[in-house]
SEVEX-533364 format. One record per residue (C-alpha): residue in three letters; x, y, z. Coordinates in steps of 0.05 Angstrom, whole numbers, plus 32768, in hexadecimal, padded with zeros to 4 digits. Example, Ala and Ser with C-alpha at 12.3 -4.5 7.8 and 13.67 -1.06 7.14 Angstrom:
 paro   xx   yy   zz
  ALA 80F6 7FA6 809C
  SER 8111 7FEB 808F
END
This chain:
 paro   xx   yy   zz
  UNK 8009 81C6 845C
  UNK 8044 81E4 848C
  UNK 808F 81BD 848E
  UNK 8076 81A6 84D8
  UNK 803D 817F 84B3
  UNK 8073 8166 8489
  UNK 8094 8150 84C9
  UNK 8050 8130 84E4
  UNK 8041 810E 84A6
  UNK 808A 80EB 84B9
  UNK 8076 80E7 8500
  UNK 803D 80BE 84ED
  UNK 8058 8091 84B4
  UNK 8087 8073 84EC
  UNK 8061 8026 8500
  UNK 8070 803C 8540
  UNK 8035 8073 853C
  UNK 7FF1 8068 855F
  UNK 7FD4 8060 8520
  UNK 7FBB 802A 84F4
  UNK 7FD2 8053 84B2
  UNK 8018 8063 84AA
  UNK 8021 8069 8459
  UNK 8038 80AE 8450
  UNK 8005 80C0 841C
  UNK 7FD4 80A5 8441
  UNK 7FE4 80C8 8480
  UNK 7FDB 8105 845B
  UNK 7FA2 80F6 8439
  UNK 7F79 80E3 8473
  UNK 7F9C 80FB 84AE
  UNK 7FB3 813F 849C
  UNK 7F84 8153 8466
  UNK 7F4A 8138 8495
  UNK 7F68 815C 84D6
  UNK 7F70 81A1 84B1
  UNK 7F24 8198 849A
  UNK 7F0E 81BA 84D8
  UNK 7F27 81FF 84C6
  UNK 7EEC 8201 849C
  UNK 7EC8 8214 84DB
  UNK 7ED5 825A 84EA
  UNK 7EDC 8249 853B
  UNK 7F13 8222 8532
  UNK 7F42 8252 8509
  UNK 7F35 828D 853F
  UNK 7F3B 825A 8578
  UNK 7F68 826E 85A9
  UNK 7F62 822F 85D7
  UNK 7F61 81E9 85BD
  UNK 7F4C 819E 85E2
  UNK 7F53 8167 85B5
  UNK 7F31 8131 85D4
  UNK 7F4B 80EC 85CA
  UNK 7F7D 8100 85A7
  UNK 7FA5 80C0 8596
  UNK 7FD6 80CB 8565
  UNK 7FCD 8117 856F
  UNK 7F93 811C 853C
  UNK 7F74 8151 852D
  UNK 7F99 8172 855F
  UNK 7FE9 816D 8552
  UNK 7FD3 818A 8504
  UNK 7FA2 81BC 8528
  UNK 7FDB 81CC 8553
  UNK 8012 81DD 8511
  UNK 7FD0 8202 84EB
  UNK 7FC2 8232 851E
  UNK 8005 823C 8546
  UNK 7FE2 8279 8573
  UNK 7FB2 8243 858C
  UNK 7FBE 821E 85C7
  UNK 7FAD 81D7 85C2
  UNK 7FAA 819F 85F6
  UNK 7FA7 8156 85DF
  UNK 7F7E 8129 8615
  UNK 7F89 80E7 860A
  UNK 7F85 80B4 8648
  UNK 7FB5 8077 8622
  UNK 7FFB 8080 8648
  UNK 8017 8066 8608
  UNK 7FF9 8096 85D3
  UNK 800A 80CB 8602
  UNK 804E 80BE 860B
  UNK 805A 80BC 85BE
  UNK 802D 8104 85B2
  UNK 8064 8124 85E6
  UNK 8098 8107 85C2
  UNK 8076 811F 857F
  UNK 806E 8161 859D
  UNK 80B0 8167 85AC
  UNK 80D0 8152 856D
  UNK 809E 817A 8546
  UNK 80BF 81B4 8575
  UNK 8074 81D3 8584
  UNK 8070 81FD 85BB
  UNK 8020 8205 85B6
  UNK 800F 81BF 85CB
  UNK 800F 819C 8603
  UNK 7FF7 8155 8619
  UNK 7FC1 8144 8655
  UNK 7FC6 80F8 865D
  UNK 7F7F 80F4 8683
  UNK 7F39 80E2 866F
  UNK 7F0D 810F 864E
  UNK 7EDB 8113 8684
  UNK 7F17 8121 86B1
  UNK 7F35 8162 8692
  UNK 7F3A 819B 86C6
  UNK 7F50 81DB 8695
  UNK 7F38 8218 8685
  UNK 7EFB 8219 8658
  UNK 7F0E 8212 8610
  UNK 7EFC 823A 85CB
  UNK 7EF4 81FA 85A4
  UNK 7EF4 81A9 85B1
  UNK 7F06 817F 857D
  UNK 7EF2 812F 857D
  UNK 7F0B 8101 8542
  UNK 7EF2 80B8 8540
  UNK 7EDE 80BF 858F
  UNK 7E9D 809F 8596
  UNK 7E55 80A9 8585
  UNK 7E35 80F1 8583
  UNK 7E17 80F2 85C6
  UNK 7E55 80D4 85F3
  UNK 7E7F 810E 85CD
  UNK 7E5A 8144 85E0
  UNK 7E57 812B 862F
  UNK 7E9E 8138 8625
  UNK 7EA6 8172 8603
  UNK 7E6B 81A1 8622
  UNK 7E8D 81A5 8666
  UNK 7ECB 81C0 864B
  UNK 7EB7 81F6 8620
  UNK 7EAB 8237 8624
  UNK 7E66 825C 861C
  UNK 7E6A 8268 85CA
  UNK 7E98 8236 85C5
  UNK 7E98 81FC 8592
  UNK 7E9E 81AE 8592
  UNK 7EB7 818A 8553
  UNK 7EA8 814E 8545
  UNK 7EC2 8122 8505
  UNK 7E92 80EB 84F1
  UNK 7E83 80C5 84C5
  UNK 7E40 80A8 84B0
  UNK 7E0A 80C1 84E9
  UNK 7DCD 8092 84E9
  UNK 7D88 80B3 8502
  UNK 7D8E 8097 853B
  UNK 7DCD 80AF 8554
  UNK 7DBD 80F2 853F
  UNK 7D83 80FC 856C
  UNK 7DA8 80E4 85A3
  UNK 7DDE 8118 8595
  UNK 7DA9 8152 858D
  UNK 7D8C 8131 85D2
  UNK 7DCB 8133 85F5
  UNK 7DDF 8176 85D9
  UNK 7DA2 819B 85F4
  UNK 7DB0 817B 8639
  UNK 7DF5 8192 8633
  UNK 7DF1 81DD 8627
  UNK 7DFF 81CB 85E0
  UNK 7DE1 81D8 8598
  UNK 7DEE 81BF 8556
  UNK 7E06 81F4 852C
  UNK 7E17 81D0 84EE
  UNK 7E31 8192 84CE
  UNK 7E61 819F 849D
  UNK 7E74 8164 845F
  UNK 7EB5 8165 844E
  UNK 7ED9 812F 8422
  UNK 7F2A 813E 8435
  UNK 7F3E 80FE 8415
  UNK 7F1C 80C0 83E2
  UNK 7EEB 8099 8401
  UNK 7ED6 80CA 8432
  UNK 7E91 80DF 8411
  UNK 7E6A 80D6 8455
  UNK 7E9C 80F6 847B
  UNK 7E7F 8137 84A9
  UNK 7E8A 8167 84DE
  UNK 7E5C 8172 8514
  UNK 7E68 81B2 8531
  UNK 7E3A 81C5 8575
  UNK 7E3B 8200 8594
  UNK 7E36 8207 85E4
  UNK 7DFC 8238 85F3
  UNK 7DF0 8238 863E
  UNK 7E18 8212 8672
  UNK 7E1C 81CA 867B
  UNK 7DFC 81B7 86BA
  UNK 7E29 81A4 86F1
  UNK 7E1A 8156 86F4
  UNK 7E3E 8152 86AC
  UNK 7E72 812E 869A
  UNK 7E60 80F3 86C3
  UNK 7E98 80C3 86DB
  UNK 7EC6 80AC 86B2
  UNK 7EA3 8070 8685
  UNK 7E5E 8083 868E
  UNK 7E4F 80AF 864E
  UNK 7E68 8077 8625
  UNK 7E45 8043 864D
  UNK 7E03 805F 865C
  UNK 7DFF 809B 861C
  UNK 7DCA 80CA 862C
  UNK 7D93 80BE 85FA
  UNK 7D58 80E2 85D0
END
């Protein structure tokens, strides 16, 4: 790990973090060690633009962000509160690659991005809704989950193929104890995303498109 994931790691231990785990071990055990999991995928460590969506307490993005410093990363998160304390995060952390959109997901107006990252966000098929509009063609979601019943699973593949998205792989990965079950689920976007998608803010977690 870099100093500035030193200086995280303290960022987070503070009770005032939007976190439920503030231990410094732990924080680095399934914070950091989980965030930096992602460079496994190729994408991410030649990714030149970066949305984190839902970012909270800046995770995966702020340790995405200190990883690949020639990356470009915005953090979307829509709670004025976790916002507020990523900029001030940002600043302290002194990183001049990041940069905070306090919006919903589904309300994002950027240029398209290399790779989208989504820790903890929701089920397969509401991530995806998200992600698909704001990639580019080639360009990769990432999504951590944990254990993926069938179910959910062929609603993602369902939604993905509506979305201009494909799986390409789902990566295990065990960054800290406990986290046996733990996976990435990388899609790729493969044609474009029709132009009815995202639908208003709410709906994809509300009414998820299914198999």
């Amino acid at each position: 790990m870099k100093p500035e994931h030193d200086a995280l790691v303290e960022a987070l231990a503070d009770p005032a973090a939007p976190t439920s785990i503030h231990g410094r071990a732990r924080v680095r055990k399934v914070h950091i060690a989980d965030s930096l999991s992602a460079l496994e995928v190729s994408d991410v460590r030649e990714a030149r633009r970066i949305a984190d969506l839902g970012a909270g307490a800046g995770l995966p993005g702020l340790v995405l962000a200190i990883a690949l410093p020639k990356a470009a990363v915005v953090l979307v998160e829509s709670v004025g509160k976790k916002c507020a304390w990523m900029e001030r995060t940002v600043e302290r952390l002194g990183l001049e690659n990041v940069r905070v959109a306090c919006v919903r997901a589904e309300e994002l107006a950027e240029e398209p991005f290399d790779v989208v990252t989504a820790r903890a966000l929701g089920a397969l098929p509401v991530v995806c809704e998200y992600a698909a509009p704001l990639l580019r063609g080639g360009g990769v979601l990432v999504a951590w989950k944990g254990t993926v019943e069938a179910v959910e699973e062929a609603d993602g593949l369902a939604a993905a193929a509506q979305l201009g998205l494909e799986r390409d792989a789902v990566l295990a990965v065990e960054p800290y104890p406990g986290s046996e079950r733990r996976s990435l689920h990388v899609f790729r976007k493969v044609a474009p995303t029709p132009g009815r998608y995202p639908r208003r803010p709410g709906m994809a977690a509300k009414r998820p498109l299914r198999a």
